[in-house]
N, C-alpha and C positions, 0 to 999 in steps of 0.2 A: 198740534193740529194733525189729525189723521187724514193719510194721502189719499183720501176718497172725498175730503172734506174740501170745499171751495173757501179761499180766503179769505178772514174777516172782512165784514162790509159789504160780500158780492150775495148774492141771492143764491137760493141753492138752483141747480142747471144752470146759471149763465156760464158757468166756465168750463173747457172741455172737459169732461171725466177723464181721469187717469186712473190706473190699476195698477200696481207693481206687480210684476210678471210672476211673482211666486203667489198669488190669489189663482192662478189656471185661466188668467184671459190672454189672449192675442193682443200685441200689442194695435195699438189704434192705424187705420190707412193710410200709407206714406210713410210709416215707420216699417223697418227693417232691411233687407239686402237689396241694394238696385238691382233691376232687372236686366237680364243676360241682353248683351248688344243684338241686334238684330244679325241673321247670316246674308252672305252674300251668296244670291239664288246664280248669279252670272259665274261667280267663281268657281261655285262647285257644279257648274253646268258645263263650262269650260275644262275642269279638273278628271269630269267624269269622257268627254267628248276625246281629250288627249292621251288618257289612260286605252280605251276602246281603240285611238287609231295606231296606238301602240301595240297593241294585242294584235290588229290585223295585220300589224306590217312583219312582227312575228310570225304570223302563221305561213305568211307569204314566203317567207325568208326558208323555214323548217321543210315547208312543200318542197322549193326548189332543191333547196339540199338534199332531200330525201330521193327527190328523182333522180339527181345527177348522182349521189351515192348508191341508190340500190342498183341491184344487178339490172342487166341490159337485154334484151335479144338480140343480140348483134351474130348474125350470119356472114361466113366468111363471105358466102358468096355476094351478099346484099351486105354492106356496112350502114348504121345510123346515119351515118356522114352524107354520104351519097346522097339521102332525102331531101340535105338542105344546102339553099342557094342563098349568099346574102344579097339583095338585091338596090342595097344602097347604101351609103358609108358618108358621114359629113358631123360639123358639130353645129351645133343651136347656137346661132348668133345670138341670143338674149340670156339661155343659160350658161353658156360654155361647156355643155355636155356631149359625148360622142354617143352616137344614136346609129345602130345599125338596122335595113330592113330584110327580115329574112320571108324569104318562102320556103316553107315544107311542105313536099310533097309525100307520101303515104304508097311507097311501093309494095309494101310487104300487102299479104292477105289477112289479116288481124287489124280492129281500129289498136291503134295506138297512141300513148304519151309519150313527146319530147322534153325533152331538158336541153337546151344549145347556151354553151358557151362559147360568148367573145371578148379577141382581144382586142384593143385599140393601140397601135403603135403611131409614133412619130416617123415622118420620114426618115429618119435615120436610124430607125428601125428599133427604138428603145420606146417597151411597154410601156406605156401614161394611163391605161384604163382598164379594165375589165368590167364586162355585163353580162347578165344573163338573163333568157326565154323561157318562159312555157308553154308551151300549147296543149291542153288536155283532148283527150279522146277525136284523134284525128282518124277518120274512116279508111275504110283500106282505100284508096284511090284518091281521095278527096287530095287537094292544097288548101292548105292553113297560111294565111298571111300575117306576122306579129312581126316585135322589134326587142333587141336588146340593148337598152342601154346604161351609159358607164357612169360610171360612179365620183368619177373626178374631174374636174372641172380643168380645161385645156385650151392653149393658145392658139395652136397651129393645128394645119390640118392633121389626118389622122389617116390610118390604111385601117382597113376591118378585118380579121382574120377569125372563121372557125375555130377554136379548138379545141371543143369536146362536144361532143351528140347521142346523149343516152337516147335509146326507145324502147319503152315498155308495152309490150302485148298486151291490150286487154281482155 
């Protein structure tokens, strides 16, 4: 019996047609490779959303570095330093982080960028933190109010210390 022929006793069409795949047909619907799983829209919504706050927290990070490494205006007479006052020092009861608040003030005659680094020490005088500020395009006169803060999470209280103040002319 040839494989296009229906089996003795059935009527020709009652029974599905078949083709042996070297005749040049497709085989029949529902035959062949299951179809690819469906993706997941959340996952790579999520994938793409973490990648992006990665990227920005980069940029963030290269900025400050940038500032605090390139060269500075710092005049003997007027220091970076001098600009800035920290105006509060304590840790986040909920984060355990040390969070300082600084003011810069803009004595020079040029706007300018800060870069401030702080430390955070224990009372007995041993580093637990380090953070750091930026403030962009601060006008000549103007104060800039921001905050720096640290990076590691800490029991006790904490003292805030300046210790570095780039300012770049613009």
């Amino acid at each position: 019996m040839p494989p296009s022929q229906p089996p003795m006793g059935e009527p020709e069409g009652s029974g599905p047609q078949w083709r042996h795949p070297s005749e040049g047909q497709a085989p029949p619907g529902g035959w062949g490779p299951p179809p690819a799983p469906p993706q997941n829209k959340r996952r790579g919504r999520a994938c793409l959303w973490g990648c992006l706050g990665a990227l920005a927290a980069v940029v963030v990070i290269v900025v400050i570095v940038v500032v605090i490494a390139v060269g500075t205006s710092n005049s003997p007479s007027h220091p970076p330093s001098a600009d800035v006052k920290i105006t509060s020092c304590a840790v986040d009861s909920t984060t355990r982080l040390p969070k300082a608040g600084l003011e810069i003030h803009n004595q020079t005659s040029k706007a300018s960028t800060y870069g401030v680094t702080v430390e955070f020490d224990a009372p007995n005088g041993t580093r637990v933190s380090e953070g750091a500020a930026l403030s962009l395009t601060v006008a000549s006169g103007q104060t800039a109010k921001t905050s720096a803060g640290g990076s590691d999470q800490v029991t006790q209280k904490v003292t805030c210390k300046v210790t570095k103040v780039n300012r770049i002319a613009g």
